[in-house]
DOVOMI-582764 format. One record per residue (C-alpha): residue number from 1; z, x, y negated. Coordinates in steps of 0.1 Angstrom, whole numbers, plus 2048, in hexadecimal, padded with zeros to 3 digits. Layout:
<atoms>
<atom NUM, <Z, X, Y>> ...
</atoms>
This chain:
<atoms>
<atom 1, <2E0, E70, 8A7>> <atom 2, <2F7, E6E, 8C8>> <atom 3, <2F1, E96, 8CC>> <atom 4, <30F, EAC, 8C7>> <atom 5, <2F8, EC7, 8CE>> <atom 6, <2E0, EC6, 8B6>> <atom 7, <2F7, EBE, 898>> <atom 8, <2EE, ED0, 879>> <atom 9, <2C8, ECB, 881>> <atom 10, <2B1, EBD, 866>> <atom 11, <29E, E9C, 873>> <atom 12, <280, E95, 860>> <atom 13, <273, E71, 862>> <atom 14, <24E, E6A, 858>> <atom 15, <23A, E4A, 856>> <atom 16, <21D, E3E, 842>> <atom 17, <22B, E1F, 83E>> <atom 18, <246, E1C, 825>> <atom 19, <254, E01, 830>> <atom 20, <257, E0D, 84E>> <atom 21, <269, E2B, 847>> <atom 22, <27E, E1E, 830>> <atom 23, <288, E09, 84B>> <atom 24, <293, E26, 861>> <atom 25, <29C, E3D, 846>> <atom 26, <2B8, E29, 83E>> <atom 27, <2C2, E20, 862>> <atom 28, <2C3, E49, 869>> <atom 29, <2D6, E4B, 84C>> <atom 30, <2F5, E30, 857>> <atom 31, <2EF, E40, 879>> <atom 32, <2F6, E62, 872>> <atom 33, <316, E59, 85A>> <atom 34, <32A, E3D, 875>> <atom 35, <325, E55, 88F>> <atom 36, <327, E75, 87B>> <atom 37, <305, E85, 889>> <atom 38, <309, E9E, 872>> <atom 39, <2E3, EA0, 86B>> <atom 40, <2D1, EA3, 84D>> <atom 41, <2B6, E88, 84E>> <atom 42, <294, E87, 836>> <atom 43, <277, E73, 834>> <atom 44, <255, E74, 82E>> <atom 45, <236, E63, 828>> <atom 46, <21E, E84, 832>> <atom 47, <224, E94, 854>> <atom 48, <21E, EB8, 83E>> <atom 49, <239, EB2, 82C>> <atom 50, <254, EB2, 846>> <atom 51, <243, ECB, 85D>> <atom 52, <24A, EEC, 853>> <atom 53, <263, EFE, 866>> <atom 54, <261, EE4, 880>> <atom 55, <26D, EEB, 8A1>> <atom 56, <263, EC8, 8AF>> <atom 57, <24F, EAE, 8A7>> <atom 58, <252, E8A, 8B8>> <atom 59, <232, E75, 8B7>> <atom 60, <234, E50, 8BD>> <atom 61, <217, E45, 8A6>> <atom 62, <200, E2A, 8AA>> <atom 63, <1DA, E24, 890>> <atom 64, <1DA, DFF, 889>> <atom 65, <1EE, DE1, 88F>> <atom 66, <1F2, DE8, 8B3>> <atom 67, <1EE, DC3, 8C2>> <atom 68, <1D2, DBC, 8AE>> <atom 69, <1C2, DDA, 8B5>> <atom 70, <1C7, DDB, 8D8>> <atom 71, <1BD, DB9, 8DB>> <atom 72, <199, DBE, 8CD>> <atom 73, <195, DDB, 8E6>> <atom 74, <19A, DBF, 900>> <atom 75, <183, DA9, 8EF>> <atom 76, <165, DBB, 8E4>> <atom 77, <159, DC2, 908>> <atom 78, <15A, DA0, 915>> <atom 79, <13F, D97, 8FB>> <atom 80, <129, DAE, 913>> <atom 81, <137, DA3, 935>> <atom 82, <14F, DBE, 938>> <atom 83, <173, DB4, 93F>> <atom 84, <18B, DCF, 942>> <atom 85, <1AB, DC9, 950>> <atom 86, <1C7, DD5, 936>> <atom 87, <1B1, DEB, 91A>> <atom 88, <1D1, DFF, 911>> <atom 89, <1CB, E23, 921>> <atom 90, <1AE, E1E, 939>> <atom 91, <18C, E0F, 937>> <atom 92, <176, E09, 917>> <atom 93, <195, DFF, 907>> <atom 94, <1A7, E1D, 90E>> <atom 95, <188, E33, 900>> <atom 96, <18C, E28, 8DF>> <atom 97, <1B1, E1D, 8DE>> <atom 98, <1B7, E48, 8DF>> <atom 99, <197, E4C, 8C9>> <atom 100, <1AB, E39, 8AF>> <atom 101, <1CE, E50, 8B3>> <atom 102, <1B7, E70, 8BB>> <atom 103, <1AC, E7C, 896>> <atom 104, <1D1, E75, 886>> <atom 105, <1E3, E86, 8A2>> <atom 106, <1CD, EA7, 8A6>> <atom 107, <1D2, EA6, 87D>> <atom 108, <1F5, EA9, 882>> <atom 109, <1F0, EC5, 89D>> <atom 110, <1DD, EDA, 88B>> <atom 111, <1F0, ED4, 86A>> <atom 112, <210, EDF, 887>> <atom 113, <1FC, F00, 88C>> <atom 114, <1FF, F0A, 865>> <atom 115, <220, EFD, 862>> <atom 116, <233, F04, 886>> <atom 117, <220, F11, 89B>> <atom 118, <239, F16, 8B4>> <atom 119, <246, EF5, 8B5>> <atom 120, <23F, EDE, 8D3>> <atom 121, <22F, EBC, 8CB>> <atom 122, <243, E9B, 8E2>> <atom 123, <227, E81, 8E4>> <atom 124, <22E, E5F, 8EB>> <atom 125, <210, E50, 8DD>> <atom 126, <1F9, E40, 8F7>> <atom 127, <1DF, E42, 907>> <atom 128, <1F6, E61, 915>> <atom 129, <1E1, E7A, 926>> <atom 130, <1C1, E74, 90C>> <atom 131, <1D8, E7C, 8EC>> <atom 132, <1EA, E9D, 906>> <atom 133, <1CA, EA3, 90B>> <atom 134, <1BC, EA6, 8E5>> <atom 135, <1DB, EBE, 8D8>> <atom 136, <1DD, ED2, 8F6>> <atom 137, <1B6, ED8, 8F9>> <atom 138, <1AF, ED2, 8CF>> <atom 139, <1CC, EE0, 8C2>> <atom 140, <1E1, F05, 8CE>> <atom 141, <1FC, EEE, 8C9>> <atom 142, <21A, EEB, 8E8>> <atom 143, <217, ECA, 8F5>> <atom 144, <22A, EB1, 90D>> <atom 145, <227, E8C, 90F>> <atom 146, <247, E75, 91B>> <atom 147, <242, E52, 92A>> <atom 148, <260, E3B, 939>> <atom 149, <249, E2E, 954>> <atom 150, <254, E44, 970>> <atom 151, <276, E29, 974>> <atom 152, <25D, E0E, 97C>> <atom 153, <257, E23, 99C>> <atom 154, <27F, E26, 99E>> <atom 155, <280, DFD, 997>> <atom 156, <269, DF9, 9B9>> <atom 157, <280, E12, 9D3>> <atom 158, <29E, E02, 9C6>> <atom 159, <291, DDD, 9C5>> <atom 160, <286, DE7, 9EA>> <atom 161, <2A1, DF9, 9F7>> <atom 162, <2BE, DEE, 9DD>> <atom 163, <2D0, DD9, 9F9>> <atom 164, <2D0, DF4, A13>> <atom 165, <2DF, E0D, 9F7>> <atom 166, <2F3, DF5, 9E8>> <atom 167, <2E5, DEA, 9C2>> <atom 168, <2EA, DCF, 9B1>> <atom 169, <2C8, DC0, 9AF>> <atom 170, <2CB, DA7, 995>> <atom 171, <2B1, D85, 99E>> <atom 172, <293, D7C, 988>> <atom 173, <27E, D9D, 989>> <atom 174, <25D, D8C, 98F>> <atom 175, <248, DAE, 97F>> <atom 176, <23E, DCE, 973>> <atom 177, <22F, DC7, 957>> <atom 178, <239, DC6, 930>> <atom 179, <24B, DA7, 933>> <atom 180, <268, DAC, 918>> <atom 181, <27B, D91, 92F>> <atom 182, <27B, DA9, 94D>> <atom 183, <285, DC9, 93C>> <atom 184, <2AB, DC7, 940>> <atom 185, <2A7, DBD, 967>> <atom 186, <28E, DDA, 96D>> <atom 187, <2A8, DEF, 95B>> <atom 188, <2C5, DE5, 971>> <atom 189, <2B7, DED, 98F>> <atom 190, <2A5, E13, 982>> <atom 191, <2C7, E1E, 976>> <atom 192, <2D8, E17, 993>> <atom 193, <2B9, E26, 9A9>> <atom 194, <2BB, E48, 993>> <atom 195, <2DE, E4D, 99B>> <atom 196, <2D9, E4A, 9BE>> <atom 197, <2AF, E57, 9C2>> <atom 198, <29B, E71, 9BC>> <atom 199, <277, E69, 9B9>> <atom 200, <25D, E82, 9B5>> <atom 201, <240, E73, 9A7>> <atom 202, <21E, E85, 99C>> <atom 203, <1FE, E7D, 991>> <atom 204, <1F0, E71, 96B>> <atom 205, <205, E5D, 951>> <atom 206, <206, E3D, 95D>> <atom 207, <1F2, E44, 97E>> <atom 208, <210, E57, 98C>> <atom 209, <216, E56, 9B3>> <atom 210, <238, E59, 9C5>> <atom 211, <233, E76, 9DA>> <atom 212, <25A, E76, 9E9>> <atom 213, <27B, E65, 9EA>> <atom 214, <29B, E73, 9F3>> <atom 215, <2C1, E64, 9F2>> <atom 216, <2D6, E7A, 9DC>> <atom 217, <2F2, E76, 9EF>> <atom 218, <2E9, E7B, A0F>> <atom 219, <2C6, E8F, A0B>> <atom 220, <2B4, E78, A25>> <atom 221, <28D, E6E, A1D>> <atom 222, <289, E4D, A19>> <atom 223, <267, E4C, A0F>> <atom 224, <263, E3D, A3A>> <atom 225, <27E, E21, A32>> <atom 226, <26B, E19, A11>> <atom 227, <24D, E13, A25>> <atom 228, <25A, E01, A40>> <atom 229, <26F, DE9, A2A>> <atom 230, <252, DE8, A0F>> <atom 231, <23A, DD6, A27>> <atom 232, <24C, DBA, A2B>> <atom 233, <259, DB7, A06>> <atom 234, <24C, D9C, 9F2>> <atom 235, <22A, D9D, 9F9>> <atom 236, <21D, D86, 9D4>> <atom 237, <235, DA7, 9C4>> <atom 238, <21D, DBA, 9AD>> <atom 239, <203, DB7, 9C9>> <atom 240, <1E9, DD3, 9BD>> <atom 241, <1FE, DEF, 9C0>> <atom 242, <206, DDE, 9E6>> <atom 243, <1DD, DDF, 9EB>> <atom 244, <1DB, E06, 9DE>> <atom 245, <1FB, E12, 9ED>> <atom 246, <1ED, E03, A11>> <atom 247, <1CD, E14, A0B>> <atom 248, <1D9, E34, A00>> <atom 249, <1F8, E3B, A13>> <atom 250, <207, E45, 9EE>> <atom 251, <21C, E2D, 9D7>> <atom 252, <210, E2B, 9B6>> <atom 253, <22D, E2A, 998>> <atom 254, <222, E16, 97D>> <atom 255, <220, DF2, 985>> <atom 256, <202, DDF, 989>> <atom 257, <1FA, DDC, 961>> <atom 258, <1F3, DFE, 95C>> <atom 259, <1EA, E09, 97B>> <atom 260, <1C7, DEF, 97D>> <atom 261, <1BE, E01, 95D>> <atom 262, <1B0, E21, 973>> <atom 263, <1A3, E11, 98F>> <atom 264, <17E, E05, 998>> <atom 265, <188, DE7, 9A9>> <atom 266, <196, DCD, 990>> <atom 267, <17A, DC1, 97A>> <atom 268, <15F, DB2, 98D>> <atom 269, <154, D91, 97C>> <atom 270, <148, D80, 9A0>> <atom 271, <16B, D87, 9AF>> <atom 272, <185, D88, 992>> <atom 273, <19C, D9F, 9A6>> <atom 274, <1B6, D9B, 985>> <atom 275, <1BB, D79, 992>> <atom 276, <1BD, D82, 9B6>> <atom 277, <1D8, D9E, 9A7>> <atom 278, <1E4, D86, 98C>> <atom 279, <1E2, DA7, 972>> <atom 280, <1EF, D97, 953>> <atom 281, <1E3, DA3, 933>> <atom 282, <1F7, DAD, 916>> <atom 283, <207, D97, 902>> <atom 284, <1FD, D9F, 8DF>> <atom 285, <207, D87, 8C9>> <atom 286, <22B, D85, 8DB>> <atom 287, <22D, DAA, 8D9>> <atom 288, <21D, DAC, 8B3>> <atom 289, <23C, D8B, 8AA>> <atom 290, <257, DA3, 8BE>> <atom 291, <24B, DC4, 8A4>> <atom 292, <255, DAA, 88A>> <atom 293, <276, DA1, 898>> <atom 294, <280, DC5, 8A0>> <atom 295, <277, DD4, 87A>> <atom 296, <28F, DB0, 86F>> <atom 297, <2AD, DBF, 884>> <atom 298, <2A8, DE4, 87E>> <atom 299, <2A5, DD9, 856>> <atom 300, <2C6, DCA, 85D>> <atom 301, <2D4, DE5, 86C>> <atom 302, <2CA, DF9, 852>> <atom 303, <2D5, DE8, 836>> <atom 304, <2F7, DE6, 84C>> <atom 305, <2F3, DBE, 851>> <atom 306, <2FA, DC4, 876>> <atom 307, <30A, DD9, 892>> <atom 308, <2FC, DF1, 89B>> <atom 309, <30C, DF7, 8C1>> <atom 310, <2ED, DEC, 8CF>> <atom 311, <2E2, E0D, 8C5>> <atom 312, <2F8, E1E, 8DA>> <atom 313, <2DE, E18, 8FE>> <atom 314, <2C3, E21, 8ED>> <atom 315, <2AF, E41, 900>> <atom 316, <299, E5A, 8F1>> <atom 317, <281, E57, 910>> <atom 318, <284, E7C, 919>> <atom 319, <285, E8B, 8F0>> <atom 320, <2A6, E93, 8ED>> <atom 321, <2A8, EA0, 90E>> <atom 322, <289, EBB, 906>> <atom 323, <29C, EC3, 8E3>> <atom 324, <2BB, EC5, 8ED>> <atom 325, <2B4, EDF, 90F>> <atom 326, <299, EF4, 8FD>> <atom 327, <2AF, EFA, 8DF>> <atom 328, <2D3, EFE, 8EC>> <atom 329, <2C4, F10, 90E>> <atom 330, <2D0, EF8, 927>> <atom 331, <2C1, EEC, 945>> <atom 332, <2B2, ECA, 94C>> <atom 333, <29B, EB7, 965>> <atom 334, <285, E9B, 956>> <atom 335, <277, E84, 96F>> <atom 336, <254, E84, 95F>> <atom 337, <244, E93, 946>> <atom 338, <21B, E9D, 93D>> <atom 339, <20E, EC0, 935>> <atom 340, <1F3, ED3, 93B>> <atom 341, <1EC, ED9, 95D>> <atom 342, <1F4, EFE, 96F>> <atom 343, <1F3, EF8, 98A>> <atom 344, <20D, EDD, 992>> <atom 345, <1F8, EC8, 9A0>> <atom 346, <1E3, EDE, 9B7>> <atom 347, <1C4, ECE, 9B9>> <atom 348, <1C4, EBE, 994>> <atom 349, <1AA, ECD, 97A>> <atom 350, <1BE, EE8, 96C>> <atom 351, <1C9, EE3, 945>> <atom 352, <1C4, EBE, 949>> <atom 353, <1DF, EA9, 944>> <atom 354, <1F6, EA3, 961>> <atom 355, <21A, E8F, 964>> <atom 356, <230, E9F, 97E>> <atom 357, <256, EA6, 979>> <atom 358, <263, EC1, 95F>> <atom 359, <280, EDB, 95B>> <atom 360, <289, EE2, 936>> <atom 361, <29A, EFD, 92F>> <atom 362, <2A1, F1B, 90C>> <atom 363, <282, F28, 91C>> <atom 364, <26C, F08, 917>> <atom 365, <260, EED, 92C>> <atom 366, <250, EF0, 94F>> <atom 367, <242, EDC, 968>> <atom 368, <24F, EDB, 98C>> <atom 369, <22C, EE1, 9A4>> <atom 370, <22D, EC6, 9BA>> <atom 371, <20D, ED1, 9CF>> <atom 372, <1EE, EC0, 9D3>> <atom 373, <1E7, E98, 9D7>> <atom 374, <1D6, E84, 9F4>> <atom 375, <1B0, E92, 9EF>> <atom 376, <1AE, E6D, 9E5>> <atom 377, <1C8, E64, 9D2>> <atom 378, <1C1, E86, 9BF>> <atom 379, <19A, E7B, 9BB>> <atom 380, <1A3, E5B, 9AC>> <atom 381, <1BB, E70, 98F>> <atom 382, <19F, E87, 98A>> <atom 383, <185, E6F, 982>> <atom 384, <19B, E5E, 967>> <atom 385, <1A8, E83, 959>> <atom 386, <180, E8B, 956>> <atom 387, <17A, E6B, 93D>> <atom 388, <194, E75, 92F>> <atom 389, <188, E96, 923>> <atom 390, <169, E88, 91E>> <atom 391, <177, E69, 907>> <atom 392, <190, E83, 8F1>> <atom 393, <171, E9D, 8EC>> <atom 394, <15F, E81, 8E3>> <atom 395, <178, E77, 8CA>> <atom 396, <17D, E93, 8B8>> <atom 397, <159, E9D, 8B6>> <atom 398, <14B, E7C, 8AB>> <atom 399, <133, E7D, 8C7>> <atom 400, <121, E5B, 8D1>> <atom 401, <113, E6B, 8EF>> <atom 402, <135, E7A, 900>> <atom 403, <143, E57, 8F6>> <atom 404, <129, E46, 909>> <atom 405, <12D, E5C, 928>> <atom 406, <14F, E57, 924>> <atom 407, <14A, E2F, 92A>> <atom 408, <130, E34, 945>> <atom 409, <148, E4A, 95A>> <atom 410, <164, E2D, 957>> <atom 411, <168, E18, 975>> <atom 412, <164, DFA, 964>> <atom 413, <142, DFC, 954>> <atom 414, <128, DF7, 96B>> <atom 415, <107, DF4, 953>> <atom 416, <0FB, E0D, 93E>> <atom 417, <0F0, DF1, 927>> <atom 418, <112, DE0, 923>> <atom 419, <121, E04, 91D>> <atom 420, <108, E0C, 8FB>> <atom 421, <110, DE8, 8EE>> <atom 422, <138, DE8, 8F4>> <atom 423, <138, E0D, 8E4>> <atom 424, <124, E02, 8C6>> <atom 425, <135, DE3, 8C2>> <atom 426, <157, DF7, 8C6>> <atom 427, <14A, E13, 8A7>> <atom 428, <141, DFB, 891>> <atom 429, <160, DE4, 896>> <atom 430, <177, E00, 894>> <atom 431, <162, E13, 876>> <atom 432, <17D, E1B, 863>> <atom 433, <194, E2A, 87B>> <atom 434, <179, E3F, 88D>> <atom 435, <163, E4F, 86D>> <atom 436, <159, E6D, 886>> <atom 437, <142, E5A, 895>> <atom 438, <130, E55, 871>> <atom 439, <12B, E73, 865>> 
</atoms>
């Protein structure tokens, strides 16, 4: 809407749910006549309707009320003595969390190569690399998947080295997690550390690792300073990703709630690391009464009850930035960004799905090669982009035994048992979102 480059462009909004999209329909339409957007806005309850002659298509969907969903992935494995330690995008949890968005999303892919074949599909849609994954290997579809969590790894440089470069680090930032409370501080201190930083960071979508870190201003490394100032930084401060960056010479980006969910170390009943690591689990029923509260002020908004200014800081995440470079032929650099691998990552599975930084251009989107991980680091990525193939195959084929492989593989089950009982337990509870597996 804020894009004087791209007025004149037709933006299609879809959504199964009416309300919903009346919701946002409405909001687009105040949007585009205060600011004078000059776009002509539709809306649609089927994605075929609005996709031919598409050029892009932005896909933030989600199967199910998300909390409630979410919070039965987390659930059904503890009746078997399996506790996983988030259940969003890793883990039992994460297998049928992207089984659930799989089947709608390839849909709309393969309804994209009859309709616009040469338009790139934007995921946002977790569990990231799974549902890259599924279009770029399902689909002949162009594919690239954006996620904000690269400026957590730009929250931790500049909450370390913020007094040396001179931030304002604003006091309360007890987290990395999805606290709502801690959002604005985190935000502070990642804009300021953009300005000043640049961070290359590789790896998988939410197992990312920062590989350098150099002063804008003055080109020094300070990846050394980082470390030496980083030991001695609050030590109770997200303390997993302390106990893998000591072991594996590598900082990891995402914060200790997303990162446990790849690791093999966090759900031992006997020892209950998440207590030693104080991983906090997702607040569902906060997050599912905050959905409520968000549709309340967006209706308002809509209906023109409110302001709208708030508006105004709002950030496409990476979408308007891909839209606006490939279609007007200017030049960007995207911090992060997930496609196929080529090679970017040098010792990766080629075509899996790999999150390094991105130039966009009229030409298209490309990854920056960043060279190879650590032999460990880059073993650990390749295990979870492996069960991830397998979980996405197993997905769109309906196949109980790639599913159960795909279980048996994950760090966290440790009985082949357990696995059979959570997986049957997970079809039948989830029936009617995964009917593949019924045929």
């Amino acid at each position: 809407m804020r894009s004087k480059k791209l007025r004149g462009s037709t933006l299609a909004l879809v959504d199964l749910n009416e309300q919903s999209l009346s919701i946002v329909k409405r909001l687009a339409d105040r949007l585009n006549q205060e600011w004078d957007a000059g776009l002509v806005i539709e809306g649609y309850k089927r994605h075929q309707d609005a996709l031919p002659d598409s050029h892009f298509v932005v896909c933030a969907i989600e199967v199910g009320a998300r909390e409630n969903l979410w919070q039965k992935d987390f659930e059904i494995p503890l009746k078997y003595g399996v506790r996983q330690p988030y259940a969003e995008n890793g883990g039992p949890g994460g297998f049928v969390h992207a089984a659930r968005n799989i089947i709608p999303i390839v849909s709309i892919a393969r309804d994209m190569e009859k309709a616009c074949p040469e338009a790139w599909f934007i995921n946002f849609t977790n569990p990231m690399v799974r549902i890259c994954d599924a279009v770029n290997r399902h689909s002949k579809v162009k594919v690239v998947g954006l996620c904000h969590q690269i400026y957590i790894g730009y929250c931790y440089v500049g909450l370390v080295l913020g007094d040396e470069l001179g931030f304002k680090i604003p006091k309360g930032i007890l987290n990395m997690n999805a606290d709502v409370s801690q959002r604005p501080l985190r935000k502070m201190v990642a804009q300021q550390a953009v300005k000043r930083l640049d961070i290359r960071a590789a790896g998988t979508n939410h197992f990312s690792w920062i590989l350098s870190i150099i002063d804008r201003e003055t080109g020094e490394d300070l990846y050394p300073r980082f470390r030496e100032r980083y030991s001695c930084f609050n030590l109770d401060f997200e303390p997993l990703t302390r106990r893998v960056y000591d072991a594996f010479g590598l900082m990891p980006v995402p914060g200790d709630s997303h990162l446990c969910e790849y690791l093999p170390w966090l759900s031992n009943p006997v020892t209950k690391p998440w207590e030693k690591y104080k991983i906090q689990l997702y607040d569902w029923e906060l997050m599912a009464s905050l959905r409520e509260l968000e549709h309340d002020r967006l209706n308002k908004m809509a209906n023109g009850d409110t302001t709208i200014e708030s508006l105004l800081d709002s950030d496409s995440e990476g979408a308007l930035e891909m839209i606006e470079n490939f279609t007007c032929g200017g030049t960007h650099y995207h911090l992060a960004a997930n496609l196929p691998n080529v090679g970017q990552i040098s010792n990766l599975p080629m075509n899996t799905i790999v999150e390094t930084p991105v130039m966009v251009d009229g030409a298209g989107i490309h990854p920056v090669h960043v060279g190879g991980l650590p032999p460990a680091v880059a073993e650990l990525c390749r295990r979870e982009l492996f069960i991830s193939q397998l979980s996405v195959d197993a997905a769109v084929e309906g196949s109980r035994e790639k599913a159960l492989q795909c279980l048996l593989l994950d760090p966290v089950i440790t009985d082949i048992e357990q696995a059979k009982l959570i997986l049957d337990d997970y079809l039948l509870s989830f029936k009617v979102y995964l009917p593949q597996f019924w045929l």
